[in-house]
Residue, then its C-alpha position, 0 to 999 in steps of 0.5 A: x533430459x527432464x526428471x519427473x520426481x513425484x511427491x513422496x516422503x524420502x529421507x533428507x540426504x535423498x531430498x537434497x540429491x534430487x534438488x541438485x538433480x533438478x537444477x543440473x539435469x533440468x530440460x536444457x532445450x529452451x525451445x520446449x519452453x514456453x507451452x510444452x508441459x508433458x502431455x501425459x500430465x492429468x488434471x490432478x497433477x501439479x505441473x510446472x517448467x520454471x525458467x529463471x532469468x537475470x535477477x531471479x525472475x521465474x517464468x513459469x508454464x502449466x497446462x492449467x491454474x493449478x500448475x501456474x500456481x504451484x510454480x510461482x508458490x515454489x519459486x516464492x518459497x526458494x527467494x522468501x520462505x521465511x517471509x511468508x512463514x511469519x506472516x501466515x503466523x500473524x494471519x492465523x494468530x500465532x504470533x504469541x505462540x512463536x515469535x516471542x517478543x515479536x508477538x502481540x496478544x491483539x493482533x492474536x485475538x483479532x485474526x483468530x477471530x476475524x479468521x474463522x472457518x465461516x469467513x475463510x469458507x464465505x472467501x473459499x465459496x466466492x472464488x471462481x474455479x480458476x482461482x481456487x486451483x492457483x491457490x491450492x497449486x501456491x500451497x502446495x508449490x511452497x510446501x513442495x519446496x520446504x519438503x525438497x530443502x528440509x526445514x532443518x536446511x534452511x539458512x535465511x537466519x530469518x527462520x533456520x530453526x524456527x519451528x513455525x516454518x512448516x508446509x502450507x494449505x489452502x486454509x493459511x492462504x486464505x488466512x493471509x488474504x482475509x488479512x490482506x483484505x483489511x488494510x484500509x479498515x479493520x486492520x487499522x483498528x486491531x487493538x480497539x477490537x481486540x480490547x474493546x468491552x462494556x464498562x462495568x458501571x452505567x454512565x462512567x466517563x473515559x477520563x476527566x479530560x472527557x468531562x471537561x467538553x460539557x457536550x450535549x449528546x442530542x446537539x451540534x458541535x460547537x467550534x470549542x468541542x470541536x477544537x477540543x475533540x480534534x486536539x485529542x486524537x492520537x491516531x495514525x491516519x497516514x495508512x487511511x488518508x496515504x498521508x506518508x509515503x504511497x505510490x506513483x504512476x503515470x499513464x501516457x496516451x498516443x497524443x504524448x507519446x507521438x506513437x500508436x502506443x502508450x506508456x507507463x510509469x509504476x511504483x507503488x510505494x510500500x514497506x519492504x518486508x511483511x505482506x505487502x512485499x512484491x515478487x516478479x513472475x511471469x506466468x503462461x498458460x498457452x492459449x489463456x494467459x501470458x501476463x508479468x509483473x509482480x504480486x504480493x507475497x502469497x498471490x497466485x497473480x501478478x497484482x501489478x504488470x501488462x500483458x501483450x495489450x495492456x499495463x497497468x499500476x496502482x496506487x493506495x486510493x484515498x477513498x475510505x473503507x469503512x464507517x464508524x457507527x454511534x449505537x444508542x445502548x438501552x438503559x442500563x444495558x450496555x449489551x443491547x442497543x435501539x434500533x429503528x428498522x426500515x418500517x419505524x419500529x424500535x427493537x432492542x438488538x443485541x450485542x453478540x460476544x464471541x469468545x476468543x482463545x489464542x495458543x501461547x507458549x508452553x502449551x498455555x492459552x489465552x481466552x479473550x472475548x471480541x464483541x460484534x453488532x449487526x453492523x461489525x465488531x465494536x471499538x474501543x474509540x476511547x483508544x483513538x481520542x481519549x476525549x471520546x467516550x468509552x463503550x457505555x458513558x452516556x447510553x453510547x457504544x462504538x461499532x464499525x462495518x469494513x467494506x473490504x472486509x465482505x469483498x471476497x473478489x480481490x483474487x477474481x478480479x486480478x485474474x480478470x485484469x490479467x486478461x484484459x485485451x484493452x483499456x476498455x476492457x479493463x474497465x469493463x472488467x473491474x466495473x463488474x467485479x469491483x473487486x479491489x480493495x483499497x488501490x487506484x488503477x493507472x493503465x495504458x495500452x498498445x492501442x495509445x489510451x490512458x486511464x486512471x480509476x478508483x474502481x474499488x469497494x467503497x460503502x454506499x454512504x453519499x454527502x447528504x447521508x454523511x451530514x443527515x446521519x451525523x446531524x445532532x450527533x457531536x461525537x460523530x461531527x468531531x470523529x468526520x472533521x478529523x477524517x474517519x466516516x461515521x453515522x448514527x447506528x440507531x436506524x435503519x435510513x443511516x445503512x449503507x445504501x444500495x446500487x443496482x449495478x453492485x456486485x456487493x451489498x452496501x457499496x458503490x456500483x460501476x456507475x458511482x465510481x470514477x474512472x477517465x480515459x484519455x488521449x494525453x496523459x493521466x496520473x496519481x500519487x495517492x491524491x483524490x480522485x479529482x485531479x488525474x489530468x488538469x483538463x477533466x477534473x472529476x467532480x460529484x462522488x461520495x465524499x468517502x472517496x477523498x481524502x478531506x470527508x469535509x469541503x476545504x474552508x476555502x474550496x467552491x467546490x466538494x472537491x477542491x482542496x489542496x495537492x500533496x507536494x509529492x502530486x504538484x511535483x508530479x503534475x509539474x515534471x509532465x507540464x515540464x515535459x511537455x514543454x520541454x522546460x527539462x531541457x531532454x530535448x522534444x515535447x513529448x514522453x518516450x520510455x528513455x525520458x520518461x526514466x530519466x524525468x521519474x529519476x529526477x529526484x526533484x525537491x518540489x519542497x525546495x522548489x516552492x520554498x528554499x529562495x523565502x528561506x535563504x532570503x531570509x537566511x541571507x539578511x539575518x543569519x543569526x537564526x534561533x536554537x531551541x532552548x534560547x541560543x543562537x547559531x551563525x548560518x552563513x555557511x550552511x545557507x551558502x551550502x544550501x544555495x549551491x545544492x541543486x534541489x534535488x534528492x541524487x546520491x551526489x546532492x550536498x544539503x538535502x539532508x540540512x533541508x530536509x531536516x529543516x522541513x520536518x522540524x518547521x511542521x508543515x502540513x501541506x494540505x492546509x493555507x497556514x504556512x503560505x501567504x498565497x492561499x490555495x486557489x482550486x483554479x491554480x492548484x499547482x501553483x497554490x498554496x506558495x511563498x512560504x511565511x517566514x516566522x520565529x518557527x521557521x528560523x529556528x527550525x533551520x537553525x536547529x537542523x544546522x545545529x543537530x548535524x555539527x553536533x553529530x559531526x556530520x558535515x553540512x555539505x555530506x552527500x545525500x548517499x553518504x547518509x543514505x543507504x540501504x543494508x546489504x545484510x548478505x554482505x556485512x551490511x555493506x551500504x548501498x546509497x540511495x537516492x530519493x526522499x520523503x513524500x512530505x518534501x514533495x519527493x516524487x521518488x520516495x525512499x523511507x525508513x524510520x527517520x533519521x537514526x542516532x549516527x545522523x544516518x537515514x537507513x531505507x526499508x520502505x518506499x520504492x519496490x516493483x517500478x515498471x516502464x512499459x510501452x508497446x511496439x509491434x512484436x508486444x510489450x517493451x518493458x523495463x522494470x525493477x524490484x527496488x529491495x530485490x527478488x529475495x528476503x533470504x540474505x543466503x540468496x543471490x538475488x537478495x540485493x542485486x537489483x537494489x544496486x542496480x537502483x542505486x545507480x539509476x539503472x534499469x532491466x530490460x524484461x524478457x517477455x517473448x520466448x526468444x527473449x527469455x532464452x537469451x537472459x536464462x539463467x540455469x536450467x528449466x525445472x520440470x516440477x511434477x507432483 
């Protein structure tokens, strides 16, 4: 029995009655499932069944996009409508407006401005037909759902009430993608753009700390001004350069695995809330597509997931977006600029102004004025150094053009990745639309292939442009050595240049970006492109694709330069696979091992240096206090021997180490902690022996310290001081296992640091992890939303995978239609509109 409700207004008693209709009296024939939309649906209808299994996941049909879409917007807006409401406020600049204290002026002003009918009609009219029926479907799917449940029901405490909860077009989804489709550039400089204006006199410096550099505009760096810029930036580089947190994946190939098929590991590493948060589906269009995984909210497409042929991951790529340029302004006029064009000629340009106004409460609004030149809006760079001059000192202005922010392919291409039929495929497929913004690609496939790539928009700048462009520009050599990309914006030999093979002006073609297939393995955990597999390093791309824009000191090579311990603990638990040196038995990596490697929770930080320590720590226990005492840390350095190095919810110490390791101040991308270099030949195993010194005894010594004084015993269980809220359960705690990236924690977990209690309470790290292999009938998959399918604490699906990741298990995921049926929960909704 189906009820087939169509869409009209009703009174709310009414709409209530209906929605417990369609959850009692859905299709209970699981048969129909799977491919049997009502014939008698047209193409101007929106169509879908959604069957959900254990854990909330939505498998959903359609006989066309539309229906795909409206499915997964309705089933999205059951688990998390509160969470997709907030974000499409903060995307369409509303925040001032409704969210009170959780507002902000610039975030308003810039996505007003960034989000303008022009740029969300530019994304509108590059959408392939497919794609814009999924999208409007997804609107209309969430507003079908809000409409159902009545805004006046809602019970997430998130939002019951709010009045910025309402039903959703396809302009506020692409409002949210414009969003989206910044995080690697503009969205990394909000405040600066928003802010950004010419200085009311000519020649008037930021600061007197400014005036202190004595640097010559027309001439070199020299190492003091160097020094000196460097040491004024007060910028957060960890989203740019994947410095904190990031992503993991593996890839085997058959060589490995000893079957026909590969496998593979993924988890992205992101936050918990806003919009990167993951929600798992399933979508079947018979005939065209069958693919599940996980996309981030508002996406009509898994972004993450396999197929009957292929799985694939990412993670954050190191690659930069975006390029800072240095305008030379004319005399006097700090609203034009000097432009050398392509045939020698200098024009006066001008800088446009657009005036921005924003909605704030009580009806009352807000003008403020966005600035732009040819190349991009311009930027307060004063606001990312203070010893960098503000718009106007010296005949200088700041602008910066976003790679990302003109691709309007992302949706395109994840379609298109959800066909693929084979890694090759995949390639093939990415290379023609290079439509991803800011990620890496790890994929295997039934056929034993393994591939990483960094397919993705990078600007058109390479090595000898980035030196000839910065050449005589000190300004613009302190802002590349810190690790942003400029150039000089006063000619047209410093544009982006051009490939013949790319889909987009400005930005590398299919033939200048990475990619490897291979037999045995490959891996990233948000390191260069250089390293995925020890055998074939990749060498001779852009500079803007690595982390360091400049070669390391040290380095014989562009490329060479120091891993993250989070990247050696990943090449070293494969090494340690491979030879068995994990004692799992074997030599090779099978979908049970391979889990039981990733849940490993090794310290790779303790591996490298914990013996240095508690040598020293042995010999002389008396270690140091900030402020001139001493502790006595025999107790903890015997604690500390006894842990096993490892990050589980049973480990005792890892809190002492890890407080140790943050108060020491280790950079890992540097030598100056180890007494053996680091060695591009060896790059695992270099840089090692820690250097033991005044700061690393008192270090230790105040992490001993901090913990007695917050009674909290020294030899506590990792699990008792870290945990997530269960906020649907009187925050009950659920320990987590894992830890931070910059300790070489394969398996990262995240908050804010540690709190006032000596707690550390997780809300960002792991989220959509998925172990797939491929056998004779299809995908073999496991998998696991490590915050769950539902921000609405009121839902049942809001923590229950949480606990299962606590305790290290995983979901077997049902793919096939026999499979689905047997893990149904519920019945099918038939949703017709």
């Amino acid at each position: 029995m189906s009820i087939n409700v169509l869409n009209r207004r009703v009174h709310t008693l009414t709409l209530l009655t209906m929605a417990v209709t369609l959850g009692l009296f859905g299709c209970s024939d699981n048969d129909n499932f799977n491919g049997n939309i009502d014939d008698d649906t047209s193409d101007s209808t929106y169509a879908a069944d959604i069957q959900r299994t254990e854990f909330g996941i939505p498998h959903i049909t359609a006989k066309n996009y539309k229906g795909l879409g409206y499915g997964v917007g309705y089933a999205f807006a059951e688990d998390n409508i509160c969470s997709l409401a907030r974000e499409i406020v903060i995307a369409k600049g509303e925040s001032m407006r409704y969210l009170g204290d959780k507002g902000d002026i610039d975030s308003d002003v810039f996505y007003t401005w960034y989000n303008s009918d022009a740029k969300r009609k530019q994304f509108l009219d590059a959408q392939e037909p497919e794609v814009l029926d999924a999208v409007a479907g997804y609107a209309a799917g969430y507003s079908r759902y809000l409409r159902d449940k009545g805004v006046k029901n809602i019970e997430d405490p998130a939002c019951a009430g709010a009045e910025w909860v309402r039903e959703i077009t396809t302009d506020d989804l692409l409002a949210l993608y414009g969003k989206a489709n910044l995080r690697g550039g503009l969205s990394n400089f909000v405040a600066p753009i928003a802010t950004a204006a010419p200085t009311v006199e000519k020649g008037i410096m930021g600061s007197s700390r400014m005036r202190t550099l004595s640097i010559e505009p027309e001439n070199d760096l020299t190492s003091e001004s160097a020094a000196d810029l460097s040491s004024g930036f007060d910028f957060d580089m960890t989203t740019i350069n994947v410095t904190d947190g990031g992503s993991n994946a593996y890839a085997f190939g058959s060589e490995v695995t000893g079957t026909k098929s590969g496998i593979l590991y993924g988890n992205p590493h992101e936050p918990w809330e806003g919009l990167q948060r993951f929600y798992e589906f399933h979508l079947t269009l018979p005939g065209k597509l069958d693919v599940m995984g996980a996309g981030q909210q508002g996406q009509p497409f898994p972004n993450i997931g396999f197929n009957k042929d292929v799985a694939w991951s990412h993670t954050v790529s190191t690659a930069k977006r975006f390029t800072l340029y240095q305008l030379s302004l004319v005399d006097g006029n700090p609203m034009k600029y000097n432009y050398t064009n392509s045939a020698g000629v200098v024009e006066q340009r001008d800088i446009k102004k657009d005036d921005v106004t924003i909605q704030l409460p009580d009806n009352k609004t807000l003008v403020r004025s966005v600035y732009s030149s040819h190349f991009g809006p311009m930027i307060a760079v004063d606001q990312v150094n203070g010893l960098l001059p503000p718009w106007g000192a010296n005949n200088i202005a700041f602008t910066i053009r976003d790679a990302a922010a003109e691709n309007a392919r992302s949706l395109n291409q994840w379609r298109s990745m959800n066909q693929a039929t084979s890694v090759e495929d995949l390639v093939d497929k990415m290379q023609d639309q290079v439509g991803l913004g800011f990620v890496n690609t790890i994929a295997t496939d039934r056929y034993g292939k393994a591939l990483y790539a960094d397919i993705s928009t990078v600007p058109h700048v390479t090595a000898d442009k980035l030196n000839s462009c910065t050449t005589g520009k000190p300004y613009l050599q302190a802002i590349v050595s810190f690790g942003l990309p400029a150039l000089d914006g006063s000619k047209a030999d410093c544009e982006w240049g051009k490939d013949a093979d790319s889909p987009q002006a400005g930005i590398f073609g299919r033939s200048n970006l990475p990619f490897l297939i291979r037999d045995d393995y490959v891996l990233n955990s948000n390191d260069t492109y250089w390293l995925s597999n020890l055998d074939e390093p990749l060498t001779g791309f852009s500079p803007l694709l690595r982390r360091r824009l400049t070669p390391f000191p040290s380095a014989t090579s562009p490329e060479g330069v120091p891993l993250s311990l989070r990247t050696r603990m990943a090449f070293q638990q494969v090494l340690d696979r491979l030879d068995n040196s994990d004692n799992l038995g074997g030599t090779t990596f099978t979908l049970d091992n391979m889990q039981d490697v990733v849940y490993g929770n090794r310290s790779y930080a303790a591996e490298l240096v914990l013996d240095d320590v508690l040598a020293d720590c042995n010999a002389n226990p008396m270690l140091p206090l900030a402020g001139g005492a001493t502790i006595d840390a025999k107790q903890a350095c015997s604690i500390l021997s006894n842990w096993d190095r490892r990050n589980n919810t049973n480990s005792r110490g890892a809190h002492v180490f890890r407080e140790f390791w943050n108060k020491a101040g280790f950079s890992e991308y540097t030598n100056d902690s180890f007494k053996v270099p680091f060695n591009e030949a060896d790059p695992i195993n270099t840089p090692r022996e820690l250097k033991i010194t005044a700061q690393t005894r008192q270090a230790l010594g105040d992490a001993i310290a901090y913990f007695q004084n917050e009674g909290i015993a020294l030899d506590a269980s990792l699990g008792e001081l870290q945990y997530v809220l269960d906020a649907g359960k009187n925050n009950q705690h659920i320990a987590m296992h894992g830890g931070y990236g910059s300790e070489g924690i394969f398996n990262v977990a995240r908050g804010e640091g540690v709190n006032e209690a000596g707690n550390y309470i997780i809300n960002n790290g792991p989220t959509y992890m998925q172990a797939v292999t491929f056998d004779a009938k299809g995908p073999v998959v496991e998998a696991l939303l490590a915050y769950s399918q539902a921000g609405d604490t009121t839902r049942p699906y809001h923590r229950d995978q949480t606990r299962r990741y606590s305790d290290k298990e995983w979901i077997r995921l049902p793919f096939s239609k026999s499979e689905i049926s047997k893990q149904a929960v519920g019945e099918v909704i038939k949703l017709r509109e």
